[in-house]
C-alpha positions in Angstrom: 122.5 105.4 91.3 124.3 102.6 89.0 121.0 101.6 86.9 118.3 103.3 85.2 115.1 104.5 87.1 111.9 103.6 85.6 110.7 107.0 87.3 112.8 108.8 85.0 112.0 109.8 81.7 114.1 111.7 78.5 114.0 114.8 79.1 111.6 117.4 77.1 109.2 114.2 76.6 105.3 115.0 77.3 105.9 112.7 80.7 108.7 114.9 82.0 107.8 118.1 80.6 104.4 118.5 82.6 106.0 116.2 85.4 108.5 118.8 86.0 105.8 121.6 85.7 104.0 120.3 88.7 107.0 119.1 90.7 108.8 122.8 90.7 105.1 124.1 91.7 106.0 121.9 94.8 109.7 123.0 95.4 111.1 120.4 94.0 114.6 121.1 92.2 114.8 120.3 89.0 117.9 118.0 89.4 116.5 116.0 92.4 114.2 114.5 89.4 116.6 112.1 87.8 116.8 110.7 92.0 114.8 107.3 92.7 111.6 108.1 94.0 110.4 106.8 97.0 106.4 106.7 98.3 105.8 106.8 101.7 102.6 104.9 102.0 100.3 106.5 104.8 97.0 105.4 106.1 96.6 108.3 108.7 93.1 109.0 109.9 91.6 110.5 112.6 88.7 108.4 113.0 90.9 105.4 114.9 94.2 105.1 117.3 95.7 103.0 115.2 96.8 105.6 112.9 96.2 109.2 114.6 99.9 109.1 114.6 100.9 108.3 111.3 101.0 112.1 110.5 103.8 112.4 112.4 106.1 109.7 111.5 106.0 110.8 107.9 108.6 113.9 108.5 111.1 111.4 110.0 111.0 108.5 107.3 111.1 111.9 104.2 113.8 113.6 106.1 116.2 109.8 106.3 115.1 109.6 102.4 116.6 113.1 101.1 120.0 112.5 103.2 120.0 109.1 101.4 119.8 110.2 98.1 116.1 109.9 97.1 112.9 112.0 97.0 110.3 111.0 99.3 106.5 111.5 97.9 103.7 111.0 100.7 100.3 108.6 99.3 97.5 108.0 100.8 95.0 105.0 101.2 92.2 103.8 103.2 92.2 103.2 106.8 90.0 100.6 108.4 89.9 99.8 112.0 88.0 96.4 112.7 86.4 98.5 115.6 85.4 101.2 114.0 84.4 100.1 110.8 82.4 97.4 112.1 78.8 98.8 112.5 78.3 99.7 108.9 77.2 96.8 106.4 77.0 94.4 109.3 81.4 94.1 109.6 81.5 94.1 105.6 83.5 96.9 105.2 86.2 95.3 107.5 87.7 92.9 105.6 86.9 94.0 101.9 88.9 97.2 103.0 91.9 95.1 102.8 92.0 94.8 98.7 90.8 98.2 98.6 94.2 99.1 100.4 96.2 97.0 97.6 94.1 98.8 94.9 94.5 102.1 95.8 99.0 101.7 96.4 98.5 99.9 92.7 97.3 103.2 91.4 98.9 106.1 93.7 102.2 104.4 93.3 101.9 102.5 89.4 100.5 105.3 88.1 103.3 107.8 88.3 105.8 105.1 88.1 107.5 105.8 91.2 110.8 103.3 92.0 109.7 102.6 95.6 107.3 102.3 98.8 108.1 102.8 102.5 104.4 101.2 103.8 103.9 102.5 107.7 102.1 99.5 108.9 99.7 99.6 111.5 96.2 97.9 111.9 94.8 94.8 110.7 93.9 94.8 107.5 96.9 98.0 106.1 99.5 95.4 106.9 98.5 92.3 104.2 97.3 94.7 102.0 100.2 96.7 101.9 102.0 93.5 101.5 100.0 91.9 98.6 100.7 95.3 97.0 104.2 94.7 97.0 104.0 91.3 96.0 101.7 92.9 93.0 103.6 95.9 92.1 107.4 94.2 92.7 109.5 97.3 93.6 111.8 97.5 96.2 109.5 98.1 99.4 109.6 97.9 103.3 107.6 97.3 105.9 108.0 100.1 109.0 106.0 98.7 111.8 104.0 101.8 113.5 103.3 100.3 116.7 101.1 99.2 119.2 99.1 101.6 121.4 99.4 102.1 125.6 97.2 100.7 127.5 95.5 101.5 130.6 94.3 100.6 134.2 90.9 100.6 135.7 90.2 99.7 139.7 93.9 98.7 140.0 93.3 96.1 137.2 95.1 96.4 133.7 92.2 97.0 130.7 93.1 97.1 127.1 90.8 96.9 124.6 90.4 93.3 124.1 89.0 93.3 128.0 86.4 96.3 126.4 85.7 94.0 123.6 85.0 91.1 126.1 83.3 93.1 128.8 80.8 94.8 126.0 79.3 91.3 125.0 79.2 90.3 128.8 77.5 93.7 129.6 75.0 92.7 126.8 74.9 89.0 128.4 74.0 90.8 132.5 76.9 89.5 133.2 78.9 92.9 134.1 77.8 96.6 135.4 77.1 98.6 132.7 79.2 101.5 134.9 82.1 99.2 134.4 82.4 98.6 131.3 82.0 102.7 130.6 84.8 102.9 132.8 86.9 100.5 131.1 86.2 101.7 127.9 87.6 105.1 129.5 90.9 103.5 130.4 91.8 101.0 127.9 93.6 103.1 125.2 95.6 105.9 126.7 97.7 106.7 123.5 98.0 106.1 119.3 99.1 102.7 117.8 97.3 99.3 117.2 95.5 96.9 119.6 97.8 95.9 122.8 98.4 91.8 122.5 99.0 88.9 119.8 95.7 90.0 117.7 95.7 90.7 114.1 97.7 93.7 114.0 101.0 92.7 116.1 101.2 89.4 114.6 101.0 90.6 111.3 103.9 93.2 112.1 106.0 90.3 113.7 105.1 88.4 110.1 106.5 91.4 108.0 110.0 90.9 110.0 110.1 86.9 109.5 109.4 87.3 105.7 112.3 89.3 105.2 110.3 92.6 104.6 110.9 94.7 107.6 113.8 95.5 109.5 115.3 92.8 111.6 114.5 93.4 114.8 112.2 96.1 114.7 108.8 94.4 115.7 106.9 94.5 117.9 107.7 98.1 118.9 105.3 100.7 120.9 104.1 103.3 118.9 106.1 107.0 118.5 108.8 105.2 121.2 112.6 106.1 120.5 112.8 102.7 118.9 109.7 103.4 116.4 111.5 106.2 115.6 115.0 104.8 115.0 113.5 101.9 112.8 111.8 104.7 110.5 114.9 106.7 110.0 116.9 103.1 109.1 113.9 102.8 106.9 114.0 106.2 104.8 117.8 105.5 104.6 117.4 101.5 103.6 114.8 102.2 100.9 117.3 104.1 98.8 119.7 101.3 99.1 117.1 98.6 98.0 116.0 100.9 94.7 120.0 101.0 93.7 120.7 97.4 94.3 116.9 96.5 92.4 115.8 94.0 95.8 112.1 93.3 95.0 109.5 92.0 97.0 109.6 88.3 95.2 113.2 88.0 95.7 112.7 88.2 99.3 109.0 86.3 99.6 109.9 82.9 98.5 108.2 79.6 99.7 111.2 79.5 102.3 110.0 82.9 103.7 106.6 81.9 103.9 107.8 78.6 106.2 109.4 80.9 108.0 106.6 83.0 108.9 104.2 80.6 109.4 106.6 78.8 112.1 106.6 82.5 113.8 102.7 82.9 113.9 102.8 79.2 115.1 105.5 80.3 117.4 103.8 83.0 119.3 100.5 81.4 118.9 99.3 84.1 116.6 96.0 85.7 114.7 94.4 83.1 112.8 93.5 85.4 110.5 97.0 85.9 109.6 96.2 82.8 107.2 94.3 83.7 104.7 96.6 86.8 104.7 99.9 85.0 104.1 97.9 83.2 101.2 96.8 85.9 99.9 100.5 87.6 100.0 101.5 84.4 98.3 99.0 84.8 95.7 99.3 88.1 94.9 103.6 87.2 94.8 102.5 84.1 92.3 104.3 81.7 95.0 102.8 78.4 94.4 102.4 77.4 98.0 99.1 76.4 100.0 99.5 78.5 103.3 97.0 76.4 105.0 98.6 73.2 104.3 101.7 74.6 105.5 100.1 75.8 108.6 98.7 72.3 109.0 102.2 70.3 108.8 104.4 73.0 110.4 101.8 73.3 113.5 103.0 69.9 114.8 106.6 70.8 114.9 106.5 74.2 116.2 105.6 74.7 120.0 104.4 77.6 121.4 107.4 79.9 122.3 105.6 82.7 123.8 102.9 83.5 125.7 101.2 87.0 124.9 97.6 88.4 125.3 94.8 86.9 124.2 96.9 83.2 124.4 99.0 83.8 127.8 99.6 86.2 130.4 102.6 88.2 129.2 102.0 91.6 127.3 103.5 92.9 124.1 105.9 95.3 126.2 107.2 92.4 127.9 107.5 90.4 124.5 109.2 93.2 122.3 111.9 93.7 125.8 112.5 89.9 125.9 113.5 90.1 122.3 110.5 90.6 120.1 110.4 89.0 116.4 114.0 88.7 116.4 113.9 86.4 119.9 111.6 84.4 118.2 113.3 83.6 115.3 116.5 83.2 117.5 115.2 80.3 119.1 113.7 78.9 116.3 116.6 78.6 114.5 116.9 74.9 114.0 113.7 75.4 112.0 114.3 78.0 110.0 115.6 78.5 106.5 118.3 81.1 107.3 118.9 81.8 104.0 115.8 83.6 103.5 117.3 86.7 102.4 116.2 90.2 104.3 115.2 94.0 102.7 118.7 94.9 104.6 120.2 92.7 101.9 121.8 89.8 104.3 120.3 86.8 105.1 118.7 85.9 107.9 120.9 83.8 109.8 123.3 86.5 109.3 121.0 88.7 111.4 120.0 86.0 114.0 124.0 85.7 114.4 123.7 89.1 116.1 121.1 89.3 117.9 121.3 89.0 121.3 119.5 86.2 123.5 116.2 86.5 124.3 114.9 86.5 127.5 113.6 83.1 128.4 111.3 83.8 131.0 109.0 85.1 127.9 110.3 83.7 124.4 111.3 80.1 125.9 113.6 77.9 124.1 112.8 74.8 121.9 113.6 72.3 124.5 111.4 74.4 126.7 108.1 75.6 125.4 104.4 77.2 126.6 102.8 74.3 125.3 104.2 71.4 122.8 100.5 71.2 121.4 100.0 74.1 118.5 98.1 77.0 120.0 96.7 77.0 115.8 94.8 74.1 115.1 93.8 73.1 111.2 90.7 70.6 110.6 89.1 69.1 108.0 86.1 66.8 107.9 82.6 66.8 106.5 81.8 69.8 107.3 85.2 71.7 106.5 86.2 69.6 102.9 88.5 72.4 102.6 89.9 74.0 106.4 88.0 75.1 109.3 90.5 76.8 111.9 90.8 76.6 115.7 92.5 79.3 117.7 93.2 76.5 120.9 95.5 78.6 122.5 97.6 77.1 125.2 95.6 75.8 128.1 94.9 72.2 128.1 91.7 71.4 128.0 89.3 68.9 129.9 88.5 67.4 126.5 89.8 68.2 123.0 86.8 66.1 121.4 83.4 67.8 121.6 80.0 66.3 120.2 76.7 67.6 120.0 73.5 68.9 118.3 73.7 71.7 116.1 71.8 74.8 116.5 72.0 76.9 113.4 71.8 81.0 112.7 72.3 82.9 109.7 73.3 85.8 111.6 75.2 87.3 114.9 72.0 89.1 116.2 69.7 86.1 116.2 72.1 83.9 117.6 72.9 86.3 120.8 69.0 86.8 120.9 68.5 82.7 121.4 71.4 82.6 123.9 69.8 85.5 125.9 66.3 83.4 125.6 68.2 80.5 127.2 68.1 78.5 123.8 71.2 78.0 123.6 72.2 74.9 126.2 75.4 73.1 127.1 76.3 70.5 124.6 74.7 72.3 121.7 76.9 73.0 118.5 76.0 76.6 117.8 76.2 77.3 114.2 76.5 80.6 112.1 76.5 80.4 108.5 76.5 83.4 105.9 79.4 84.7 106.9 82.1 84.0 104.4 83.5 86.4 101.7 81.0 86.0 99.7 77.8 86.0 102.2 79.1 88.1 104.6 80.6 89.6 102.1 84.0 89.9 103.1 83.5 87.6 106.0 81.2 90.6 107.9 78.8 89.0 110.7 80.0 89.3 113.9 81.1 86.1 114.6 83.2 87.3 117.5 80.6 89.0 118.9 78.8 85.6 119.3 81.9 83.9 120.5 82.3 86.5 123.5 78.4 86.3 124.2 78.3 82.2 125.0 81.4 83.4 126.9 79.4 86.2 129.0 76.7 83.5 129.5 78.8 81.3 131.4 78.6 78.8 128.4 82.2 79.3 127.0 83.5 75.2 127.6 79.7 73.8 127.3 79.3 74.9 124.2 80.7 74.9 120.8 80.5 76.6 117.7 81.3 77.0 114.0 81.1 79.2 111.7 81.7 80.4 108.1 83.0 84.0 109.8 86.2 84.7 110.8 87.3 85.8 114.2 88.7 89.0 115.4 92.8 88.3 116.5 91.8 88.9 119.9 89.9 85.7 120.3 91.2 82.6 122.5 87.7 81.6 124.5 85.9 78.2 124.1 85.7 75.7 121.2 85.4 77.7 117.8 85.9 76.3 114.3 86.0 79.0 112.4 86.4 80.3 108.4 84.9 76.9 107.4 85.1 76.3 103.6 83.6 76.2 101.5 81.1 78.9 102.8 77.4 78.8 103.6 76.5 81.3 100.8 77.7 78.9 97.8 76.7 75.3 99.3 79.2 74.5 101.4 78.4 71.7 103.7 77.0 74.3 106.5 74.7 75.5 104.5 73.2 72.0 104.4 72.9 71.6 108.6 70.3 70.9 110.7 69.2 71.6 113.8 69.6 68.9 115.6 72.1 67.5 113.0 75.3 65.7 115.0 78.1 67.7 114.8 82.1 66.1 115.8 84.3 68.2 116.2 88.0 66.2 117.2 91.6 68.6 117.6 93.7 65.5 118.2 92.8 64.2 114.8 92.2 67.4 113.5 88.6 66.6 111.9 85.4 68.2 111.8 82.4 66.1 111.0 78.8 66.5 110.4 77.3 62.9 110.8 74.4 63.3 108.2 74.3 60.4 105.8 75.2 61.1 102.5 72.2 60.6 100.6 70.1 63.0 103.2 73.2 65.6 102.7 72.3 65.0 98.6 68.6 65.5 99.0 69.5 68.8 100.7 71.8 69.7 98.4 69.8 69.8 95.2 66.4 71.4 97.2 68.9 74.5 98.7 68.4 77.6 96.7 71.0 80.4 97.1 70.0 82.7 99.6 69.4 86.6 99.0 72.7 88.5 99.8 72.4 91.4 101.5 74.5 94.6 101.2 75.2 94.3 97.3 75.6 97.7 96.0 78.4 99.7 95.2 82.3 98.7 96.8 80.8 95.1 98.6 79.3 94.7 95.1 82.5 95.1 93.3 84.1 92.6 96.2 81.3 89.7 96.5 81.3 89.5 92.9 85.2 89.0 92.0 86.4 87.8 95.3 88.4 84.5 95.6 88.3 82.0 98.2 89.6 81.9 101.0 92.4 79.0 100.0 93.5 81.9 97.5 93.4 84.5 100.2 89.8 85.9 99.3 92.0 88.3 96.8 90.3 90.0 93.8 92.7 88.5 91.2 92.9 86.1 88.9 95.2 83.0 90.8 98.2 81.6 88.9 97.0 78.6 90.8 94.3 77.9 88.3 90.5 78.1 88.6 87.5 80.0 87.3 87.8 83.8 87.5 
């Protein structure tokens, strides 16, 4: 090691005295304490697939770190899966879990001062936060992508758990057997890892690798495969060499990273929730960048490049074997900054030189894509002063201007309720408020759930809908503006809608309007009261009351960007 560890300290001090006391308790030598320390961040729990397997890529990751020089300390930290995690507090705990991920690497890995983090990424919401606390902390850290789970067959047709997901809110709707779905929900996942498809979870892996802080050319990958396992030895060895040579997480983030990215999730017509959790990243790394806007202008010059689950046919195997992250980037070269610089040390067009062509029967080229219209579409209006997003997805559509009355809920359960009393009617704009970070909080409500039920009720293109909420990453059915800001729960402009209120919602010029005259929309204004918030007590306390907005990333800091704390 050719600089000074802020792990170490002089020796006989009170810090390395009882340091050393506890470390030889664990059979630690006493000369492997002046080595860089490296934590292995590890969200393992038994209570999802996602991360039943993290356990066991722990030994491998440790194992490359001693050969390279360092000593490898295991953390832990929450583990939320969207799935799981969703019943309690209405879906609040989903979302808020994300910043309790950050919080608890800030004090397992700042408080002993170690020199850096290995972060096994693997669902949703472990991946930003692990990220933001790298951008917080700035150590040398990487990202090792844990991969995505099998799935199954049912009937001779393929079922992963997006088609459970679906199929539950049509079961709910009459619209399938209840024996079916039971036997789907048998079939769907048939090993550990992350959802199957372009949700949340890969796109946010693919993200890690086009912001320069995972391996090149390590996502997508399918969980505990040869290739996983390779990356995470290449990632116990790598960390050492990024504590000697001090690469930090805000070296590698720039602005020019974050372009890059967001022309990936463009790319492969990603999460949309992968937005707010670049911005917060970008926060949290005090880059002065608005990812939204950049989402906005980039969307109209980056075509859709591949086609995975929920957006097109292919599935991740198919993607990560035609050239993954990597074959993305490859082909959207002419686009990228290639200077961006990598946690391997070399840029990125340095990489890209190397890697081998994609397949373009799945990653086309440029000249050659899924769809020249953005799969991501970003609109403001009336009703969204700020953003409202659109996951459009690929397939054109009859119209891409939709106008109607609204119908307004101000929750998941009584909208489903009217749509199963017929209430709910083609041309109606179905509205659902109170679920923003701060009403939901953390953007809990089931939104999806509502989105999935119009769909079950044969409603999907005769409808639409928009919403506060955010949507899970496996949603690509009907018209659905969604994380509308501001929010219901502090007077955004939904909060102020009507039934019957004309709502125009227009993707071509990328506007959402509700056509209420102004002084009506003022009378409303100053006659709303805030509504009573449910679930505030203990951690969704803590999180409704210092959370951010979205257009800082809904983070629970101070922005450099200015505003009121």
């Amino acid at each position: 090691m050719n600089r000074p560890l802020r792990s170490n300290f002089p020796r006989g001090s009170y810090p390395w005295a009882v340091r050393n006391a506890h470390w030889r308790a664990l059979g630690i030598a006493e000369e492997d304490c002046d080595k860089p320390k490296i934590a292995i961040v590890n969200s393992s729990s038994s209570l999802a697939a996602c991360f039943s397997h993290l356990d066991g890529i722990v030994p491998t990751v440790k194992e490359a770190i001693r050969a390279a020089g360092g000593v490898p300390f295991e953390v832990r930290t929450s583990a939320p899966s969207d799935f799981i995690f969703a019943p309690g507090a209405r879906g609040a705990y989903m979302l808020t879990s994300r910043d309790l991920v950050t919080n608890d690497i800030e004090v397992a890995v700042e408080g002993p001062m170690l020199d850096g983090m290995v972060c096994l990424t693997s669902c949703d919401k472990t991946v930003p936060g692990q990220l933001m606390a790298a951008a917080r902390l700035d150590i040398p850290t990487l990202m090792l992508a844990c991969g995505y789970q099998p799935s199954g067959e049912y009937e001779g047709e393929h079922v992963d758990i997006e088609d459970v997901f679906i199929g539950a809110m049509h079961a709910q709707m009459g619209r399938l057997p209840m024996e079916r779905l039971v036997g789907m929900s048998r079939e769907a996942i048939r090993g550990p890892g992350v959802c199957t498809g372009m949700g949340t979870a890969n796109s946010m892996h693919i993200l890690c690798e086009a912001l320069g802080m995972a391996l090149p050319g390590s996502t997508p990958v399918a969980a505990n495969s040869p290739a996983m396992f390779d990356a995470a030895r290449r990632a116990g060895q790598r960390i050492v060499g990024m504590v000697s040579e001090d690469l930090r997480p805000r070296k590698i983030m720039s602005a020019q990273a974050f372009a890059n990215a967001v022309r990936a999730l463009l790319a492969v017509g990603g999460s949309i929730n992968c937005i707010k959790h670049l911005q917060a990243v970008a926060t949290e790394a005090e880059v002065e960048i608005d990812v939204y806007e950049l989402v906005h202008r980039l969307s109209v010059q980056t075509p859709v490049l591949a086609a995975v689950r929920p957006v097109g046919a292919h599935t991740i195997e198919a993607f990560e074997a035609a050239g993954g992250a990597q074959g993305v980037m490859r082909q959207l070269r002419p686009l990228l900054d290639v200077q961006a610089l990598s946690v391997s040390g070399r840029s990125l067009g340095e990489h890209l030189d190397e890697a081998p062509a994609p397949d373009e029967t799945v990653i086309r080229p440029l000249a050659r894509p899924w769809a020249e219209r953005p799969a991501i579409v970003m609109l403001r209006g009336t009703l969204a002063p700020q953003w409202g997003i659109v996951k459009a997805g690929i397939v054109e559509r009859a119209s891409r201007r939709f106008t109607g009355p609204a119908l307004c809920f101000d929750s998941s359960d009584a909208a489903i309720s009217a749509l199963q009393r017929g209430e709910i009617r083609p041309g109606h704009v179905v509205v659902m408020r109170g679920a923003g970070v701060t009403g939901g909080p953390g953007m809990g409500g089931g939104a999806s759930r509502v989105v999935f039920a119009i769909d079950g009720a044969g409603l999907g293109e005769q409808v639409a809908m928009v919403t506060d909420g955010h949507l899970s990453g496996l949603v690509c059915k009907g018209l659905v503006v969604a994380e509308v800001a501001p929010e219901g729960a502090v007077c955004g402009p939904l909060a102020l809608v009507q039934d019957g209120d004309p709502i125009e919602i227009d993707l071509d010029e990328h506007r959402c309007d509700l056509q209420v005259e102004q002084a009506e929309l003022q009378r409303r204004r100053e006659a709303w009261r805030t509504p009573a918030l449910p679930y505030d007590r203990g951690w969704l306390q803590i999180y409704r009351r210092n959370v951010r907005p979205l257009s800082e990333g809904a983070v629970l800091v101070q922005s450099p960007l200015g505003g009121k704390p």
